[in-house]
Each structure stands twice: as C-alpha cells, then as structure tokens.
N, C-alpha and C positions, 0 to 999 in steps of 0.2 A: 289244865289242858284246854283252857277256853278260846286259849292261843291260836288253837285249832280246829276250830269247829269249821271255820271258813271254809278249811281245806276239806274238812268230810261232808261239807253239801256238793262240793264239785266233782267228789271221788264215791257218790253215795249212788252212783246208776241210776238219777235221775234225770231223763230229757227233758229239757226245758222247752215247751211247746213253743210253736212258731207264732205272732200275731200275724195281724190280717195283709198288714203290710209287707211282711215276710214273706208270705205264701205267695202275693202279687208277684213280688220280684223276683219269685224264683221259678212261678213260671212263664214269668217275660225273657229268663233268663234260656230256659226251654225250647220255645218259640224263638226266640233268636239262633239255638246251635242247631236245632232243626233248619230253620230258613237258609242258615248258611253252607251247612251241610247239601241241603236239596240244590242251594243255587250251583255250588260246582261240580254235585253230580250230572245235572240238566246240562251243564257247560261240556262236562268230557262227554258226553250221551252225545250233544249235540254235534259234536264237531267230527265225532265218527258216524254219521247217520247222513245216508246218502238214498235218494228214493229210490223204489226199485228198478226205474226205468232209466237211471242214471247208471246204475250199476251193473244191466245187463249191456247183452251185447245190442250194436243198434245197425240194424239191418237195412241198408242202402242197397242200391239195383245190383251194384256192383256184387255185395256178400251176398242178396238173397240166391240172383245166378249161381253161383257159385253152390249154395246151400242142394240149390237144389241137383245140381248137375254129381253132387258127390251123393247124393240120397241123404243128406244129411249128416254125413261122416265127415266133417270139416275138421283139419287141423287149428286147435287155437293154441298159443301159448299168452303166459303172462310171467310179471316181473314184479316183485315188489320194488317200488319208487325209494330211492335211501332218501332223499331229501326230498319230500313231498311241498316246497313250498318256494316261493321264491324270493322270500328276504326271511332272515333268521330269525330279524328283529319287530320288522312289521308286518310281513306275512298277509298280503295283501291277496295273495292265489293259493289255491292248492290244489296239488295233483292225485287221483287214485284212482282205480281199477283200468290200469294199462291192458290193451289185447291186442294183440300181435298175430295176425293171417300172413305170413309168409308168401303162398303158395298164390296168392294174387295180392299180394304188396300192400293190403292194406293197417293200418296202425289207427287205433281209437285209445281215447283218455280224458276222463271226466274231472271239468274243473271246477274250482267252488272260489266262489266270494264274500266275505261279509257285505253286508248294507252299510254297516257304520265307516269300514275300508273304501268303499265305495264314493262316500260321500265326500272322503278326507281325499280320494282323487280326483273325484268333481270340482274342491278346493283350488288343489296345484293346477291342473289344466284346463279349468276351467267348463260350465254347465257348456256352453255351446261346442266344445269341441267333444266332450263328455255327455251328451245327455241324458244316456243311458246305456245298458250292458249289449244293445244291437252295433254300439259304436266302437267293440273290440274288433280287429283285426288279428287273427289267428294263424300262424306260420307255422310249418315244423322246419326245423333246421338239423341237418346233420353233420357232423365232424368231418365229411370226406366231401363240402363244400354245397351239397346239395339241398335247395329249398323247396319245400312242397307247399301248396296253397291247400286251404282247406276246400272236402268234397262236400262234408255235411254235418248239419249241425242241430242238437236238439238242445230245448231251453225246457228249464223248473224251476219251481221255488218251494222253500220249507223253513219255517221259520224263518232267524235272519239272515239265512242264505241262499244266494243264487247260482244254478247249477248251471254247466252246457257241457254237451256230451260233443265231442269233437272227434269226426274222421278225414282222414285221410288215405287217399288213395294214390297207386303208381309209386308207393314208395318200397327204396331198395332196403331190406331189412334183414341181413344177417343175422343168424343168432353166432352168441357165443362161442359154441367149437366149429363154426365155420369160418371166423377170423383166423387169418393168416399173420401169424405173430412173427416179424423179423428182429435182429438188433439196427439201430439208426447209428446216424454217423456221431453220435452224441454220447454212444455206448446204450443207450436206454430203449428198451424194447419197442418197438409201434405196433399199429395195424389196429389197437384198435376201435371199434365205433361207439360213438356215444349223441342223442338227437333232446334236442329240447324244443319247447313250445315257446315262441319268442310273441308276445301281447303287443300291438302298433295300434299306435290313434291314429287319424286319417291328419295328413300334414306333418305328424311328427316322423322323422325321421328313425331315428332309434328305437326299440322297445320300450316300453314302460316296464314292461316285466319280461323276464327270460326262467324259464319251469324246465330244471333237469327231465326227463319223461325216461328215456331208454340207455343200457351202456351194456357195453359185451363185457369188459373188463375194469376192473379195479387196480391201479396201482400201489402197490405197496411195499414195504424193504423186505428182502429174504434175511434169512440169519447172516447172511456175511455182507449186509449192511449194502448191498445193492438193489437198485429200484427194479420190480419185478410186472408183469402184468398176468392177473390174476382172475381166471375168467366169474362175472357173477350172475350165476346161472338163471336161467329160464327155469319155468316150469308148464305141463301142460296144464289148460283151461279145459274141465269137462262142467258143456254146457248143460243148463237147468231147464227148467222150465219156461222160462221169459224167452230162453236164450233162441227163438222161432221166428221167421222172416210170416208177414201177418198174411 
C-alpha cells in the first residue's frame, strides 16, 4: 500500500500553512478587491450626489413674489427626466431635479458636468471660445416653436463636477392632461409638448448640446399595432425645508 501513502497525506485534513510570501499576496490581493470595489461605489455615489442647493428650489424675484403673495402655498410639480443626458455615449451634460410653477410660468433644472468632459470640449472648440463653464449659453426650447432665454442662474462645485441651477421665466407650460390630443393628417395623434435645454458657445451657431428636460406625452404602439400618445405624468413637488425664498 505504499502506493498510497501520497494520496493519504493529501486526504489526511491537514492544512498546509501559508509562507510569508503567500500571506503578502493574499492580502494585496484584498487591498486590491476592496479598492476596486470602493472605487465604483464612490463612482455611482458620485454621479447621483447633487448639493443641496442644487436640488432645492431657487428662488428668483419672480418665485419669491409669488411665494409670498400665496402665503406660501405655491403649486410645484416635477417630472422624472427619461433621458437625463445628452449623448448616450459621451454624456457630456446631465439633467435632474426638474420644477415646474405653472401658475407664473416658471421652469428650473439643474445641470451637471464632468471636469474631464470639460476639458475634451475645450479640446474641440477650443480654450478661447471655451474658457470656462460662464461661456455656456443656456436656451429652453419648446416643441410648439417657442424660445425662452434664461432668467437666472446658480453655479457649484463637488468633487469632479460642476453644477448650474437654471431658471426660466415667462414660459408656457402645459401639463399633461391639459394637452389637447387631435388625430393629424398622417393618421398619428398630435398636440403634444415636449421642451429641451439646447447649450450655445458664443459664435457657434448650432448647440453643442441639446438636454431632453420636459414632455406631456409618450409615444407608443397600442395593441393593434398603432402609434398612440400616451400622457407621462407629472407629479406634485411638496416643498422642504431649503425649499424658502431668504
């Protein structure tokens, strides 16, 4: 049976202790799945972390009046954004905490940029025309032909991103079941609105970027395989604590 003896020091329940070398590598090996573990939690942390002043509401002459003239009882709504960004792939802006005052036409939405996005647009168009984030030109545009210029604007920073809290005023802002839904000459339903935030350098003509921000409606097939529009819904905003003209 001597045959076998190999095989009963392997199957004999004894652990073969580690040397010094081993124990090094295994917890450099540690140290690495931690580090990379921590780096893409800090990554999605990061990219949903807006400061607070970005995400409340921002209170121009126009809301405070208003604030106060209702004693505080202000209508808000908001919308979640479906596509919070404005390339799929590069992703150079992003949109979130839309708010919506109807009742004096105002519309706010906080945008965000990398540093690193940043600098790869300083690249294309260069530092002089670029030469920093006061050199965006900010538009809202809406589907029924109408441009609004921006009223007001608030700037932050947090880590490697830069924030601006964008209002607008004097705009016409339907909600959802206030659209008048007809059929068109095409067979396919209309009516209704949908507003983006369109980014301009000074001298370029065209957008740099265009930021879905608001839509009453969704289009989509019903069961019998025709194009439908399909309202997607608001909801109201109840404000918090920040949410206070100073």
């Amino acid at each position: 049976m001597e045959q076998y003896e190999h095989i009963d020091e392997i199957y004999d329940g004894t652990k073969k202790k580690r040397g010094p070398l081993g124990t090094v590598m295994w917890i450099l090996l540690i140290i690495a799945i931690v580090s990379v573990c921590a780096m893409v939690l800090f990554r999605i942390l990061s990219q949903k972390y807006y400061p607070s002043e970005m995400k409340e509401l921002a209170f121009n002459q126009v809301l405070s009046e208003h604030y106060r003239e209702k004693d505080g009882d202000i209508k808000v709504y908001t919308q979640k954004i479906r596509a919070p960004y404005d390339d799929p792939d590069e992703g150079n802006f992003f949109s979130a905490h839309l708010y919506l005052i109807p009742e004096i036409g105002q519309l706010q939405v906080t945008l965000r940029y990398n540093d690193g996005r940043f600098a790869a647009l300083q690249e294309k168009y260069g530092t002089k025309v670029l030469p920093n984030g006061t050199a965006f030109i900010f538009r809202l545009q809406s589907s029924d032909g109408t441009t609004y210029e921006l009223s007001d604007s608030k700037r932050d920073e947090a880590l490697m991103y830069n924030y601006r809290k964008l209002t607008f005023d004097g705009v016409k802002i339907p909600l959802p079941k206030e659209c008048e839904i007809t059929q068109g000459e095409n067979g396919r339903e209309q009516g209704s609105v949908y507003m983006t935030v369109d980014i301009f350098l000074e001298g370029i003509k065209e957008p740099i970027a265009r930021l879905p921000i608001y839509e009453t409606h969704i289009e989509n097939k019903d069961k019998s395989g025709d194009y439908r529009l399909y309202e997607y819904a608001d909801k109201d905003y109840t404000l918090g604590e920040g949410d206070r003209p100073e």
